[in-house]
C-alpha beads as a LAMMPS data file, in Angstrom:
LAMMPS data file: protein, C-alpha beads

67 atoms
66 bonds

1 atom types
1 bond types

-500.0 500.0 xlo xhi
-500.0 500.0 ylo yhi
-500.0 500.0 zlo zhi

Masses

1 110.0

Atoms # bond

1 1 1 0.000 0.000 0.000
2 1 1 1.359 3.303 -0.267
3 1 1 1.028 6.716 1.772
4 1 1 -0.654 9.711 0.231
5 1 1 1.301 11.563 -1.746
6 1 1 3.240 8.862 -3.536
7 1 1 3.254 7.665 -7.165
8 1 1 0.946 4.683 -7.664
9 1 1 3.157 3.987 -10.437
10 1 1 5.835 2.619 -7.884
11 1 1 3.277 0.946 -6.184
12 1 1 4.460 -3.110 -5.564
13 1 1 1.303 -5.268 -6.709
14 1 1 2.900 -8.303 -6.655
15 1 1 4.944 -8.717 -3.320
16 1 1 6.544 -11.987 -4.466
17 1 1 8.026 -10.814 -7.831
18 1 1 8.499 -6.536 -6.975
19 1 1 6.333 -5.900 -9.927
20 1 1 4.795 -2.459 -9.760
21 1 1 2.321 -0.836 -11.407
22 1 1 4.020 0.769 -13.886
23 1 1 5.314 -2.471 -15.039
24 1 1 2.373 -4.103 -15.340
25 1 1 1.055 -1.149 -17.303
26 1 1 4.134 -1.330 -20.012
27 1 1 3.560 -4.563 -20.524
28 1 1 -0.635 -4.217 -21.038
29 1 1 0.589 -1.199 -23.418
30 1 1 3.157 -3.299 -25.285
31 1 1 -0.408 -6.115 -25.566
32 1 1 0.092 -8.166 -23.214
33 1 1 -2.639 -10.176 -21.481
34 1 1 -2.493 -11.788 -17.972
35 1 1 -1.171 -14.639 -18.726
36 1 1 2.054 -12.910 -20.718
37 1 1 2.470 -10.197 -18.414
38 1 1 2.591 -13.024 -15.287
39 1 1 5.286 -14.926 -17.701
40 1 1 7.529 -11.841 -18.410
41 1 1 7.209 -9.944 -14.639
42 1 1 6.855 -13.033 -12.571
43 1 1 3.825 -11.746 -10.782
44 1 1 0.909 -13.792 -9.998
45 1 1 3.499 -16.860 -10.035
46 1 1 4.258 -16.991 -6.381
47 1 1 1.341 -17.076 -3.847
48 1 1 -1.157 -15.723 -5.542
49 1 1 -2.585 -12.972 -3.338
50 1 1 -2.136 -10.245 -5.775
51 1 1 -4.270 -12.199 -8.450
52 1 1 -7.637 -10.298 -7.527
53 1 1 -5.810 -6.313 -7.373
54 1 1 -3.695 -6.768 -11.044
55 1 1 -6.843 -8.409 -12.528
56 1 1 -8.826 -5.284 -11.612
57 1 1 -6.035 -3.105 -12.688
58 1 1 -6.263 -4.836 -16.316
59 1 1 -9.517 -4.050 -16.843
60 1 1 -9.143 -0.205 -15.498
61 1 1 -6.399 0.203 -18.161
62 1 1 -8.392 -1.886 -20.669
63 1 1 -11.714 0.534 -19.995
64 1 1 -9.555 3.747 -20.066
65 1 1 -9.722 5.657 -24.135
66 1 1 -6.871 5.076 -25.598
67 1 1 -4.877 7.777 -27.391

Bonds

1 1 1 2
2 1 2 3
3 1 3 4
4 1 4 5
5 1 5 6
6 1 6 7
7 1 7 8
8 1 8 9
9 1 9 10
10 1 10 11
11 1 11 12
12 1 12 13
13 1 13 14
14 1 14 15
15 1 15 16
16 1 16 17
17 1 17 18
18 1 18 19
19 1 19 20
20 1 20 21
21 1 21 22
22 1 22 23
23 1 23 24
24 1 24 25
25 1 25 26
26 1 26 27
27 1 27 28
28 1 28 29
29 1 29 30
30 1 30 31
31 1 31 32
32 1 32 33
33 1 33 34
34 1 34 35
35 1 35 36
36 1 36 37
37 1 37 38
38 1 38 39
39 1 39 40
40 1 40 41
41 1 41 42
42 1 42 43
43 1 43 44
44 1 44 45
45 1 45 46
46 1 46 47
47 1 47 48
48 1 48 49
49 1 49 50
50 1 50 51
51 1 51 52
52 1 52 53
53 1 53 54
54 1 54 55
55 1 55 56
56 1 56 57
57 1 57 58
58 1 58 59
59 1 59 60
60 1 60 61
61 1 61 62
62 1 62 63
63 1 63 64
64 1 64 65
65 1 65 66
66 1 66 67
């Protein structure tokens, strides 16, 4: 979790593997699914608890307009 004021961009999703946010968002940009992004980063390939938070993160980044 992070404090007020910082970047949610360096925010750790994945505990096991360190990946943050803004990893997980290159990776969706570069069209990547869950499944590829868990392969290349690591996350979601440990314990599992961060399954539920970078699935909802997907599909806010997948709902945002692109441009």
């Amino acid at each position: 979790m992070t404090a007020q004021g910082d970047n949610l961009d360096d925010e750790v999703m994945c505990t096991c593997s360190g990946t943050t946010r803004a990893k997980i968002k290159k990776l969706f940009n570069e069209g990547m699914d869950m499944e590829a992004i868990s392969n290349w980063s690591g996350a979601l390939s440990g314990c599992g608890g961060c399954e539920w938070d970078v699935e909802q993160y997907l599909k806010e980044l997948a709902e945002q307009p692109k441009g």
